[in-house]
RODO-2510 file (C-alpha; in nm, 4 decimals, decimal comma):
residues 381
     n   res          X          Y          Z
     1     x    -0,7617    -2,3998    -2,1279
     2     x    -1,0510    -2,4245    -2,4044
     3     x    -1,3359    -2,3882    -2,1480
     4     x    -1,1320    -2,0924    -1,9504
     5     x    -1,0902    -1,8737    -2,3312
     6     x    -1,4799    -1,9845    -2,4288
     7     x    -1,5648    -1,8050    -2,0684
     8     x    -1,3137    -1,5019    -2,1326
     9     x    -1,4742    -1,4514    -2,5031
    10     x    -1,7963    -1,4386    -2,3736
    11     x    -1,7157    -1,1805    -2,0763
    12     x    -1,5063    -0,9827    -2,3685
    13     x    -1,8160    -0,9474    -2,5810
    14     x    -1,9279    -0,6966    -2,3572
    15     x    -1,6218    -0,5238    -2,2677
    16     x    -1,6670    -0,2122    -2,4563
    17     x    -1,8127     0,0288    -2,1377
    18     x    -1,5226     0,1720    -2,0074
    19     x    -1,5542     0,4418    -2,3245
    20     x    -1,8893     0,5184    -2,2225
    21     x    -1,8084     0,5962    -1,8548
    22     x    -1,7110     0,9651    -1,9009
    23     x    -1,9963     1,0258    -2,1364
    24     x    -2,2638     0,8889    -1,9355
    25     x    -2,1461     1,0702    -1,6241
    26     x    -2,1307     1,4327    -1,8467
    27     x    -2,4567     1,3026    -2,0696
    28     x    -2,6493     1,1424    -1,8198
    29     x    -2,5588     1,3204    -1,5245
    30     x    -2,4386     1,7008    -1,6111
    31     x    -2,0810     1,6048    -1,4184
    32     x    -1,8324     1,8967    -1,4977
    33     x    -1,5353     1,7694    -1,7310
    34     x    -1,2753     1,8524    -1,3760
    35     x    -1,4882     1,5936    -1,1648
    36     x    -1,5119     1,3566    -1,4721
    37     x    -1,1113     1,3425    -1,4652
    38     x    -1,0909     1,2670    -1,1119
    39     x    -1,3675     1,0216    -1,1265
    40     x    -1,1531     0,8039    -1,4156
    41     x    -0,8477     0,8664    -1,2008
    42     x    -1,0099     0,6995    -0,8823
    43     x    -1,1151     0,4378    -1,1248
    44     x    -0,7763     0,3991    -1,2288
    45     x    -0,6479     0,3522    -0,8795
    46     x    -0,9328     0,1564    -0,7880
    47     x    -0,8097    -0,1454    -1,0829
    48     x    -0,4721    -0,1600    -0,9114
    49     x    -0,6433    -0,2533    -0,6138
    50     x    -0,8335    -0,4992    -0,7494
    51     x    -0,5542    -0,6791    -0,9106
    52     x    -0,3990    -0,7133    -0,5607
    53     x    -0,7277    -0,7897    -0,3922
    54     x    -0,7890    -1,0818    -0,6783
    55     x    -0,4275    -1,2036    -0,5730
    56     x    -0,5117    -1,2064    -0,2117
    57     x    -0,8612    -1,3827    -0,2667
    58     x    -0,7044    -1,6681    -0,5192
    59     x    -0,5419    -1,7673    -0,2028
    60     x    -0,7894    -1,7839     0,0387
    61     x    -1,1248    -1,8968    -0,1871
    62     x    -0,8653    -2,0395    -0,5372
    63     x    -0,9035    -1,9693    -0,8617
    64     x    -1,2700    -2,0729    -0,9915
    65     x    -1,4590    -1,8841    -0,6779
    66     x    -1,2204    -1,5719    -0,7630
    67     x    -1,2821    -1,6110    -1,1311
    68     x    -1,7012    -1,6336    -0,9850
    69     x    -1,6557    -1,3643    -0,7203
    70     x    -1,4850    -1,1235    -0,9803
    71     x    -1,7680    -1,1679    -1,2636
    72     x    -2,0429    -1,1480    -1,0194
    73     x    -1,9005    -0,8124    -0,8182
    74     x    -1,8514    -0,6649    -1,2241
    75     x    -2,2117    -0,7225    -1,3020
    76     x    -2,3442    -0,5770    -1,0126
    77     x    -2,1425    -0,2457    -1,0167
    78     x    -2,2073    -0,2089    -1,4178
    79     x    -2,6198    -0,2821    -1,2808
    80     x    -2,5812     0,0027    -1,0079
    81     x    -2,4298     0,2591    -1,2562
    82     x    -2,6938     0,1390    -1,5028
    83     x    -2,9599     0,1929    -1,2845
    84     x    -2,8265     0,5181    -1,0958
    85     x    -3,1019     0,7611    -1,0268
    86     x    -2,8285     1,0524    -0,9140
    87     x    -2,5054     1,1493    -0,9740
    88     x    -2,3174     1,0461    -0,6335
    89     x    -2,4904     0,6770    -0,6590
    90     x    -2,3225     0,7116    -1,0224
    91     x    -2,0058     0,7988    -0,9040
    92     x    -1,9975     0,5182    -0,6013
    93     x    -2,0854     0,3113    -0,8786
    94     x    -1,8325     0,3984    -1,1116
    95     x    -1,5404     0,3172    -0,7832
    96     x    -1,7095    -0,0162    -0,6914
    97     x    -1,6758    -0,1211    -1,1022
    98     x    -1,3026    -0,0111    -1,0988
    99     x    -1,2381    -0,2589    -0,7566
   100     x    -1,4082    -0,5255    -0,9386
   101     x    -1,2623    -0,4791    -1,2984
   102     x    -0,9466    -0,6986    -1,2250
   103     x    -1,0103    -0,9371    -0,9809
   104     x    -1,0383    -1,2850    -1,2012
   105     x    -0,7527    -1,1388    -1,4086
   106     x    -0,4911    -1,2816    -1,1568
   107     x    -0,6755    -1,6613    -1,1408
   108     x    -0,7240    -1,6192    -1,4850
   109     x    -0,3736    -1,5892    -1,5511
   110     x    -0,2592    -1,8074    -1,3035
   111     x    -0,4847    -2,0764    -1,4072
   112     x    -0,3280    -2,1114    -1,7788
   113     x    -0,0043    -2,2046    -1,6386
   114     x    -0,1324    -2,4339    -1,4293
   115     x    -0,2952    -2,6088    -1,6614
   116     x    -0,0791    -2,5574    -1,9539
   117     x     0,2645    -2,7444    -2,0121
   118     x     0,5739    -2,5196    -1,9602
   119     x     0,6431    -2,5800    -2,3731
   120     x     0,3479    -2,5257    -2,4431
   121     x     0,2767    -2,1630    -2,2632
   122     x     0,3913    -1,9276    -2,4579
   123     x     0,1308    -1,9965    -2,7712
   124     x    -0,1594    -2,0582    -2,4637
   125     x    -0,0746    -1,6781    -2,3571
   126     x    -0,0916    -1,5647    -2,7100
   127     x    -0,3861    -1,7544    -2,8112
   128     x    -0,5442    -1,5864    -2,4787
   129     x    -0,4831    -1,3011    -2,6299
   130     x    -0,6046    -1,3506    -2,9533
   131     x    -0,9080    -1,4913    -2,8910
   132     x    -0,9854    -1,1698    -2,6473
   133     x    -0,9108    -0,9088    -2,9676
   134     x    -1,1309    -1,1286    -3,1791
   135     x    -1,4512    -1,1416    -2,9037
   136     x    -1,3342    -0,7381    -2,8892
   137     x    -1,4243    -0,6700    -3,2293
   138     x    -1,7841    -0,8342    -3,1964
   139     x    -1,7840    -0,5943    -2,8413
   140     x    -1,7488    -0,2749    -3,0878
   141     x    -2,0590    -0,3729    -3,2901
   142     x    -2,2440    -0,4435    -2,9842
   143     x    -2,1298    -0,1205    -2,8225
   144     x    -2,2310     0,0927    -3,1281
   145     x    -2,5929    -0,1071    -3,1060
   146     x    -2,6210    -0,0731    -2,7534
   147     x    -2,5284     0,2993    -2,7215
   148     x    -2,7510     0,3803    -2,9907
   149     x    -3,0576     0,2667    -2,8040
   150     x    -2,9519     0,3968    -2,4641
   151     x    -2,6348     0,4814    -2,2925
   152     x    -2,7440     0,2512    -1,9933
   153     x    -2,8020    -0,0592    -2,2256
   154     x    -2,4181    -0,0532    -2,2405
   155     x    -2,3472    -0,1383    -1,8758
   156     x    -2,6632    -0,3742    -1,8902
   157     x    -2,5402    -0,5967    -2,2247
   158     x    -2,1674    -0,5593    -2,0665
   159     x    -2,3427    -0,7328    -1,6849
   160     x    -2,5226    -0,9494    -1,8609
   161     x    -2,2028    -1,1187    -2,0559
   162     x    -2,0702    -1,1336    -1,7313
   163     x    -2,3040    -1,3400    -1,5486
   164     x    -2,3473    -1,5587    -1,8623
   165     x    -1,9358    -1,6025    -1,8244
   166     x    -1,9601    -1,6408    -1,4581
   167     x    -2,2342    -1,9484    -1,4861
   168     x    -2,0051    -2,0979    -1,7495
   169     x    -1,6875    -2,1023    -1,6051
   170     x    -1,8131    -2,1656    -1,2302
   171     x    -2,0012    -2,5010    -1,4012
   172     x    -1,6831    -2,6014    -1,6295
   173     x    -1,3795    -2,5417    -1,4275
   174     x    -1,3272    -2,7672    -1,1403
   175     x    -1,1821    -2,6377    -0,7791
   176     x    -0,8001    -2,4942    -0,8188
   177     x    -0,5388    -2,5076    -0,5576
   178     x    -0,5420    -2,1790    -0,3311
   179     x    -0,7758    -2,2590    -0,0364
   180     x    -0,7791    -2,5057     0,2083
   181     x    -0,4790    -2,6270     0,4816
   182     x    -0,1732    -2,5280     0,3816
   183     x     0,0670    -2,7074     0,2245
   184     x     0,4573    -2,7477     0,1620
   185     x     0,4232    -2,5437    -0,1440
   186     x     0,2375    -2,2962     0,0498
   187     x     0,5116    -2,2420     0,3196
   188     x     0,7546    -2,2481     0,0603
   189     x     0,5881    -1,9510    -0,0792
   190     x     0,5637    -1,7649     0,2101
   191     x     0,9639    -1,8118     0,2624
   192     x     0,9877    -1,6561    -0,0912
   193     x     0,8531    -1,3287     0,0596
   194     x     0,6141    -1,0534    -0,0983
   195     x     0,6350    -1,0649    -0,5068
   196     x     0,6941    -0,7342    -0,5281
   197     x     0,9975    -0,8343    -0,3005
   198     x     1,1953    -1,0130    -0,6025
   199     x     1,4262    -0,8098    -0,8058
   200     x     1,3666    -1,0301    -1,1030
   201     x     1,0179    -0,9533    -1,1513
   202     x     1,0786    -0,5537    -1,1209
   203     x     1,3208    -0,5605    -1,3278
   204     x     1,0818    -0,7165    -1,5850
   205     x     0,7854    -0,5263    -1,4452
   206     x     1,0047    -0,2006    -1,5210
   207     x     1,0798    -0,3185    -1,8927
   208     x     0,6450    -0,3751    -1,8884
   209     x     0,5657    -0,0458    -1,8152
   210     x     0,7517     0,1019    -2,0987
   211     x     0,6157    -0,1858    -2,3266
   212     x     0,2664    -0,1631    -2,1691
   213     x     0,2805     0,2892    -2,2202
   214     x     0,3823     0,2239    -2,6034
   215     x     0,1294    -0,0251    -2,7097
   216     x    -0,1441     0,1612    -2,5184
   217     x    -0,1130     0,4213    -2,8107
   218     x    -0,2774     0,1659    -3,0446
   219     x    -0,5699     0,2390    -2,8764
   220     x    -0,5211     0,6271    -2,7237
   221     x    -0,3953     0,7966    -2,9923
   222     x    -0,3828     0,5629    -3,3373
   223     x    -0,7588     0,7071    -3,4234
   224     x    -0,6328     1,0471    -3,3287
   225     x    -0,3283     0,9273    -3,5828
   226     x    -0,5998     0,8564    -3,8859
   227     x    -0,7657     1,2088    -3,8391
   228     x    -0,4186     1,3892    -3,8498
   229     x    -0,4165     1,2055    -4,1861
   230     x    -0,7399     1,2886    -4,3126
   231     x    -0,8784     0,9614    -4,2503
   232     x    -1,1549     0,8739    -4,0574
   233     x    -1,1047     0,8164    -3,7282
   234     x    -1,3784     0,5532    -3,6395
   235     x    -1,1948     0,3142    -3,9651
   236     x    -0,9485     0,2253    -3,6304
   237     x    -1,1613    -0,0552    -3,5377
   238     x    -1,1307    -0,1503    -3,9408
   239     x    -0,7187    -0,1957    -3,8080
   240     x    -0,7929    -0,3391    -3,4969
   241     x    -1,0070    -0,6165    -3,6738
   242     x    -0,6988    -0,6738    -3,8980
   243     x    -0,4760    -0,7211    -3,5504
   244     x    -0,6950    -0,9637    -3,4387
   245     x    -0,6917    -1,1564    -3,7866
   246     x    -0,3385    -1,1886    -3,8427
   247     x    -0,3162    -1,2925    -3,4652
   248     x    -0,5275    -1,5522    -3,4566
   249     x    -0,4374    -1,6774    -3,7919
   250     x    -0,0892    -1,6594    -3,6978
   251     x    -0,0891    -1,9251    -3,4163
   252     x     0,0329    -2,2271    -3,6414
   253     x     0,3233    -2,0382    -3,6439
   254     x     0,4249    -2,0630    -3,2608
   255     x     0,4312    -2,3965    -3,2897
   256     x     0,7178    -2,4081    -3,5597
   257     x     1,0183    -2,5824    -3,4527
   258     x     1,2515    -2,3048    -3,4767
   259     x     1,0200    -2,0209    -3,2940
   260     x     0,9655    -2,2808    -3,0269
   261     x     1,3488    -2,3417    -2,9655
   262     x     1,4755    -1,9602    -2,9280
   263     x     1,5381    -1,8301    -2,6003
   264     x     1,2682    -1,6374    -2,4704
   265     x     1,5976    -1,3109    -2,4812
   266     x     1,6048    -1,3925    -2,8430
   267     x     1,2569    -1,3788    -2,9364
   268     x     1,1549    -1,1113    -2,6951
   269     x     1,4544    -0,9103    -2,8829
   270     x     1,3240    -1,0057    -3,2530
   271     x     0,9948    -0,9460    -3,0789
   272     x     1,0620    -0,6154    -2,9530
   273     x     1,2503    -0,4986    -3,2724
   274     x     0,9702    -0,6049    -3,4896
   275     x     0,7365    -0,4061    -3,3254
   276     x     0,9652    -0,0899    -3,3408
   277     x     0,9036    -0,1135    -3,7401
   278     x     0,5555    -0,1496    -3,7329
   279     x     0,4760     0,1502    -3,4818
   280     x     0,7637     0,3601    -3,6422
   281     x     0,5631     0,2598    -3,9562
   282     x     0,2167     0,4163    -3,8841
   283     x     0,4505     0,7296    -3,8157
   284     x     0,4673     0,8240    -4,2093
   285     x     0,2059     0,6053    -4,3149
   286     x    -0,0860     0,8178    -4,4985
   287     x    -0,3045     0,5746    -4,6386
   288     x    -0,5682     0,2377    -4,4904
   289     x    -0,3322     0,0257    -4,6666
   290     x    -0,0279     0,1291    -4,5561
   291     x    -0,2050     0,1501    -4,1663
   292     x    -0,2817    -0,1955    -4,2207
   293     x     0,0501    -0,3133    -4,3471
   294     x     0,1717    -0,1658    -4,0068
   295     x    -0,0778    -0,2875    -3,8227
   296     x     0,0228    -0,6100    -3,9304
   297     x     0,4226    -0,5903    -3,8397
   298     x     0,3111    -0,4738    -3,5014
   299     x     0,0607    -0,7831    -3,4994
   300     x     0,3548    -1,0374    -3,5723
   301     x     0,5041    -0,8900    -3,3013
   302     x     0,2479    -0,9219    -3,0633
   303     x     0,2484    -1,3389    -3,1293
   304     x     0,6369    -1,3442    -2,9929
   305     x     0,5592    -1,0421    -2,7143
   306     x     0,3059    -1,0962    -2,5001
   307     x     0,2758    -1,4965    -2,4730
   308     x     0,6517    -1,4984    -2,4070
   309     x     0,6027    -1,2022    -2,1164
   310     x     0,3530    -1,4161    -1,9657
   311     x     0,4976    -1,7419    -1,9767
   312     x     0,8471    -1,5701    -1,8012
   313     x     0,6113    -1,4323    -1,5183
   314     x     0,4850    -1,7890    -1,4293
   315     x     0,8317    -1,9591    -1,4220
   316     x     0,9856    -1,6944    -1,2027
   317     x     0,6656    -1,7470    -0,9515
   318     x     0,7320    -2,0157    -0,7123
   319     x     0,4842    -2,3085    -0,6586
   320     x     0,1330    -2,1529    -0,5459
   321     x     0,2294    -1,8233    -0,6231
   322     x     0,1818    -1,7934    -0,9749
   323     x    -0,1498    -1,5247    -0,9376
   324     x     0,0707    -1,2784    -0,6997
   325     x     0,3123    -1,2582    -0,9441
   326     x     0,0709    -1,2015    -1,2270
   327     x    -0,0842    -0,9346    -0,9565
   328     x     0,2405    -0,7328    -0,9607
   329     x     0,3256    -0,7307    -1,3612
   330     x    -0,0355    -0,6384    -1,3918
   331     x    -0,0175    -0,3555    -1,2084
   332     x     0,2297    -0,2458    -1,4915
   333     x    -0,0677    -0,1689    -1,7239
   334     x    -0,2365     0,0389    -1,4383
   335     x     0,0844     0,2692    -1,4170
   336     x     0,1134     0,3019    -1,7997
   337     x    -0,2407     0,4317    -1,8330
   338     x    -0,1426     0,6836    -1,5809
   339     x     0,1475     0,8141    -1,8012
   340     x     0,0787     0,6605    -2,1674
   341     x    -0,2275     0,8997    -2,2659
   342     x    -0,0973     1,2206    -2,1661
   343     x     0,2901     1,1318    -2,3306
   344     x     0,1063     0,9971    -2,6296
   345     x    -0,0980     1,3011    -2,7407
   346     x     0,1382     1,5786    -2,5869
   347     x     0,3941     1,4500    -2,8445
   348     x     0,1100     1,3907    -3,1217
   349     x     0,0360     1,7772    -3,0123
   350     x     0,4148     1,8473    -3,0319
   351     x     0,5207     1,7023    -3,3309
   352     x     0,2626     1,5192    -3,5831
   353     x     0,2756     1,1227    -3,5966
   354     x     0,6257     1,1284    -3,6669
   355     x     0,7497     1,2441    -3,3422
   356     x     0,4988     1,0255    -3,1531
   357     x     0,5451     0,6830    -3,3432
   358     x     0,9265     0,7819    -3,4222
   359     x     0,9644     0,7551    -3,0402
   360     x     0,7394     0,4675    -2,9923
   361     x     0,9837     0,2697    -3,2507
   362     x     1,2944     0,4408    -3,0505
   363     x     1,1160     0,2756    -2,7008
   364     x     1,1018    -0,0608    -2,7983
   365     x     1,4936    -0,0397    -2,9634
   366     x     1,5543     0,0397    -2,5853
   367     x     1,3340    -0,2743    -2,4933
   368     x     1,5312    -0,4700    -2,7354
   369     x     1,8580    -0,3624    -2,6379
   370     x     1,7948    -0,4347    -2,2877
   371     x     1,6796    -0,7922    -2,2928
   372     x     1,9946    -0,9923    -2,3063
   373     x     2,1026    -0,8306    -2,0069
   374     x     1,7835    -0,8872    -1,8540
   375     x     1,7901    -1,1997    -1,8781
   376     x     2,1491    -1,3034    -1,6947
   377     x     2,0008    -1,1121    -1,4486
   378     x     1,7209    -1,3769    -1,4495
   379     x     1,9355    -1,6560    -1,4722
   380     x     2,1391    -1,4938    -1,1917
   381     x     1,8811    -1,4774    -0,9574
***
């Protein structure tokens, strides 16, 4: 678990390019703004396929060659845009890095709850998480350095902390179960059908895409927030630093007794309703402190949320399955960056930051209102 997060921070200290991939193709490469959009769209449909291909090769090669493969085929594609000498190479480029983006995020996944007790999974999840905002605030300072020199020292810094992940990981973590003869477990699995065959996991897939579309406005449309208020905009990555803090300070507290013994329905509930007041929150909020105090509601809230969602994925999986099931309710965050952008700043355009936080909070009351019906249907199944 320790050696898979040291690899992850290390990868995440150079995630920061994705911003700079419409700019370099308009700065770099005079693309129009039309061919820009289509570009990020076929990079957006090129990640859901690489979640599904990183499912697929977890099975045939297991989880430390797909973790390898992954890195490796990210490096490469972030080397060819770097080193693009025309537009068309840039945009190939560009499609290769979105096939490669997710494919260790299924093994990765997978691999904590193999590893990891059941008890024990929903503060592994979280602390995944944490550690990945805190490695993303060190990406931001790199990012500003990096861009400042050139625009293609971005994708070179971001390929290099992938190969430098890629030798650690491939060195520390031993061979993991998904190649090889196939076993009981294996042919129990394939009984169980396609994942995107069981009800259960659609059902929480569906309640993921609405959670997934709301918390992508943290980083769409919060900065955009700031401005509206006369604040600088770049003083977001001032909140996100804060996030990250309270997060990773916060872990003690999944281990208290009482946190640990609610039902997941429960928590994900108290979860769900805490994060309402924190989004609703930024809404009316007009100064950095009272951001942060939001920021730091909707950070409490991410400690129950998104261990807890992860945790439920990998007990509904059945033996062996674990990274095609994390392959589906991934594919939730693909189809909420689809939709989440364009609600997020038509209702920022409609209405201020009242109407578009106002309905953020009203989404996850929904979310909250929802989950003790979602899970008898759980049980049920």
């Amino acid at each position: 678990m320790w050696l898979l997060l040291a690899g992850r921070c290390i990868n995440q200290l150079g995630a920061f390019t994705l911003p700079f991939l419409a700019l370099t193709l308009t700065a770099r490469f005079g693309a129009s703004l039309a061919l820009v959009a289509a570009v990020m769209a076929a990079f957006g449909a090129a990640t859901l396929i690489s979640r599904l291909l990183g499912a697929r090769l977890s099975r045939w090669l297991g989880h430390r060659t797909t973790i390898t493969v992954g890195l490796l085929a990210t490096a490469t594609a972030q080397l060819a845009l770097a080193l693009a000498p025309s537009l068309p190479v840039a945009l190939v480029a560009v499609v290769a890095f979105g096939v490669a983006f997710e494919l260790y995020e299924p093994s990765s996944q997978a691999l904590i709850a193999e590893v990891t007790p059941a008890a024990q999974r929903p503060r592994a999840y979280a602390l995944l998480s944490a550690a990945l905002g805190v490695a993303g605030v060190g990406a931001g300072l790199l990012a500003t350095a990096a861009a400042a020199v050139d625009l293609r020292w971005v994708f070179v810094v971001d390929a290099a902390t992938c190969l430098l992940a890629a030798a650690v990981l491939h060195r520390a973590l031993r061979s993991t179960s998904g190649a090889g003869a196939v076993t009981s477990s294996d042919e129990e699995a394939a009984l169980a059908g396609p994942a995107w065959r069981d009800q259960r996991l659609l059902a929480l897939s569906a309640c993921g895409v609405v959670f997934a579309a709301v918390y992508l406005q943290l980083s769409t449309t919060l900065s955009l927030t700031l401005q509206a208020r006369g604040l600088p905009a770049e003083r977001v990555g001032l909140l996100f630093a804060v996030s990250a803090a309270v997060v990773l300070a916060g872990q003690p507290l999944m281990k208290h007794r009482r946190l640990a013994q609610l039902s997941w329905a429960t928590a994900m509930t108290a979860g769900y309703l805490l994060l309402g007041v924190g989004l609703g929150a930024l809404g009316v909020a007009s100064t950095m402190g009272q951001f942060a105090a939001a920021i730091v509601v909707a950070a409490f809230a991410d400690l129950i949320l998104l261990g807890r969602a992860f945790t439920l994925v990998a007990q509904l999986a059945p033996a062996g399955r674990e990274a095609d099931y994390f392959a589906v309710y991934g594919l939730t965050w693909g189809a909420a960056a689809v939709v989440g952008p364009a609600a997020g700043t038509g209702l920022l355009s409609a209405g201020g930051p009242v109407l578009l936080w106002s309905c953020c909070a009203a989404a996850c009351l929904v979310l909250a209102v929802v989950q003790q019906p979602l899970q008898r249907l759980l049980a049920a199944g």
